[in-house]
DOBA-911248 format. One record per residue (C-alpha): x, y, z; residue number from 1. Coordinates in steps of 0.2 Angstrom, whole numbers. Layout:
% residues N
+-------+-------+-------+-----+
!    c1 !    c2 !    c3 !   k !
+-------+-------+-------+-----+
!     X !     Y !     Z ! NUM !
...
+-------+-------+-------+-----+
***
This chain:
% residues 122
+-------+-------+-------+-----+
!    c1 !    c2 !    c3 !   k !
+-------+-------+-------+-----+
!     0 !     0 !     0 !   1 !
!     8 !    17 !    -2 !   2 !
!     1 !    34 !     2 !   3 !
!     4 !    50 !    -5 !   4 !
!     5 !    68 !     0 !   5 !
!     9 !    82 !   -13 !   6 !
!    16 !    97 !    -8 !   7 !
!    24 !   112 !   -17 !   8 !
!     7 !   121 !   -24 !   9 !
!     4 !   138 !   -26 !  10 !
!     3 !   157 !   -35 !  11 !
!    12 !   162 !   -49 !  12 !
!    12 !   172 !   -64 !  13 !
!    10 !   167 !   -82 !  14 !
!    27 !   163 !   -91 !  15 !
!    32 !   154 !   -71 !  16 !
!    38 !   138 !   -66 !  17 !
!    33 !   128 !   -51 !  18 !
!    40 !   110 !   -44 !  19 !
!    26 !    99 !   -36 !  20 !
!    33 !    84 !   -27 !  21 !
!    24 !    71 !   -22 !  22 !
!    31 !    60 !    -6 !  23 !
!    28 !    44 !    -3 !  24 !
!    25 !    31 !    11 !  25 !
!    28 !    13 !     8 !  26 !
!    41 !     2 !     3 !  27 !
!    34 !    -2 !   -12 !  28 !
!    32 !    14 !   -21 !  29 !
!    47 !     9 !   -33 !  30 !
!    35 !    -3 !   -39 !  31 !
!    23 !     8 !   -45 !  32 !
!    20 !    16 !   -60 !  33 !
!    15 !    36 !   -55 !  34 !
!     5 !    48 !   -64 !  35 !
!     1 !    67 !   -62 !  36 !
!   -19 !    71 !   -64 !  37 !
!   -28 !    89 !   -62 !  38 !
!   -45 !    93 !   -61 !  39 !
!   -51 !   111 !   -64 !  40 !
!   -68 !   119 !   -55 !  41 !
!   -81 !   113 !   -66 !  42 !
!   -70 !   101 !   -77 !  43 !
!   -69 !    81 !   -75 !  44 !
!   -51 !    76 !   -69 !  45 !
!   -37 !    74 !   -83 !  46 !
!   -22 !    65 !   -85 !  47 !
!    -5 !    77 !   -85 !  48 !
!    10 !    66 !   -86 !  49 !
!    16 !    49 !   -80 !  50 !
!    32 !    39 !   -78 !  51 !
!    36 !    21 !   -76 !  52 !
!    42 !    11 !   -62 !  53 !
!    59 !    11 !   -71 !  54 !
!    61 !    28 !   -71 !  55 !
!    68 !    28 !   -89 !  56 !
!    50 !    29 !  -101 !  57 !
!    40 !    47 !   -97 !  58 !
!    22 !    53 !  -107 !  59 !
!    14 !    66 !  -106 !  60 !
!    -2 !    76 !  -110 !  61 !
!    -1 !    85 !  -127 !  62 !
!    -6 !   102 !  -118 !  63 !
!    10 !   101 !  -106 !  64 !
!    21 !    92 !  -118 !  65 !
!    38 !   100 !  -118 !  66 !
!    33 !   114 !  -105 !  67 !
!    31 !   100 !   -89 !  68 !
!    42 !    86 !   -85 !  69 !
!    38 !    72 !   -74 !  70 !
!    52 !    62 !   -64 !  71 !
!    53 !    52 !   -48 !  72 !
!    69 !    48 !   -36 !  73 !
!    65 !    29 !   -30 !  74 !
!    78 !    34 !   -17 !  75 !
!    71 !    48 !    -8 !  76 !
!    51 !    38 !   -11 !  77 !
!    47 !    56 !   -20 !  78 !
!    38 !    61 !   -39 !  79 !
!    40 !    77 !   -44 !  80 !
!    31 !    87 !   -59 !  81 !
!    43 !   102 !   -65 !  82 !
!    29 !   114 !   -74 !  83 !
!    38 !   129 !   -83 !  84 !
!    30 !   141 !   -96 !  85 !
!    14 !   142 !   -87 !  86 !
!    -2 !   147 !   -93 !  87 !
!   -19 !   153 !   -84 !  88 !
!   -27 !   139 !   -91 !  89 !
!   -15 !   125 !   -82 !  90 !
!   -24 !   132 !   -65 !  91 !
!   -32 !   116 !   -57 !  92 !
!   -29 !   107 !   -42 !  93 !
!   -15 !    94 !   -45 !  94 !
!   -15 !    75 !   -39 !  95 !
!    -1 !    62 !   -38 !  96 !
!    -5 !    45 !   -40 !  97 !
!     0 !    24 !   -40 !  98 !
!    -6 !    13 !   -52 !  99 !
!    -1 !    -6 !   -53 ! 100 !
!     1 !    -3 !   -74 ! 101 !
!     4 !    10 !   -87 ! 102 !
!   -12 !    21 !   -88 ! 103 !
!   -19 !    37 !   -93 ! 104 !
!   -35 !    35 !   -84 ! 105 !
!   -39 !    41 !   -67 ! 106 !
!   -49 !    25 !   -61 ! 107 !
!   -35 !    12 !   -65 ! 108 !
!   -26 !    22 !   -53 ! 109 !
!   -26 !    13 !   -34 ! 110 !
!   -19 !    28 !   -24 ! 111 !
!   -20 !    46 !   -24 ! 112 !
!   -13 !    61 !   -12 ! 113 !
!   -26 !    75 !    -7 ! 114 !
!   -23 !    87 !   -21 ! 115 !
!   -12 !   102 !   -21 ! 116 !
!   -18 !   120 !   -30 ! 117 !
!    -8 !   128 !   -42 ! 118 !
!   -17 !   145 !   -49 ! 119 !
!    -7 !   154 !   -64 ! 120 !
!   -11 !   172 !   -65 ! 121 !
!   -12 !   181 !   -83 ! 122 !
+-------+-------+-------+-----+
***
């Protein structure tokens, strides 16, 4: 089992960057293939960027592609989501999560953390 609490939300202005991280509990989180999710008021959830277990093979949303970047230190049980270049429209509240296989969708994922906000000014 692993549980996750994100952490590293916030303000900031069009054209910023932000690092959300993602800690986990477990000793299994290694095991795990991770995914980044965001859900904006009034919007279902969505699928932002993943990574497998072996930390080598990354994919991404088409909206975030080449502005975010999704990694994960096995070490340190931690997933982070480097977002640069960002726009009003990424505002949403941002979930980490553990899934047991490579996924895009929110419900094949077993674990989630309690959602961090990011807002992006224009």
């Amino acid at each position: 089992q692993v549980q996750l609490v994100e952490s590293g939300g916030g303000l900031v202005q069009a054209g910023g960057s932000l690092r959300l991280s993602c800690a986990a509990s477990g000793r299994t989180f290694s095991s795990y293939h991770m995914g980044w999710f965001r859900q904006a008021p009034g919007k279902d959830r969505e699928f932002v960027a993943g990574i497998r277990w072996i930390a080598g093979d990354t994919y991404y949303a088409g909206s975030v592609k080449g502005r975010f970047t999704i990694s994960r230190d096995n070490a340190r049980n931690t997933l982070y989501l480097q977002m640069n270049s960002l726009k009003p429209e990424d505002t949403a509240v941002y979930s980490c999560a553990a899934s047991s296989w490579v996924t895009r969708i929110a419900s094949e994922y077993a674990y989630w953390g309690q959602g961090t906000q990011v807002t992006v000014s224009s």
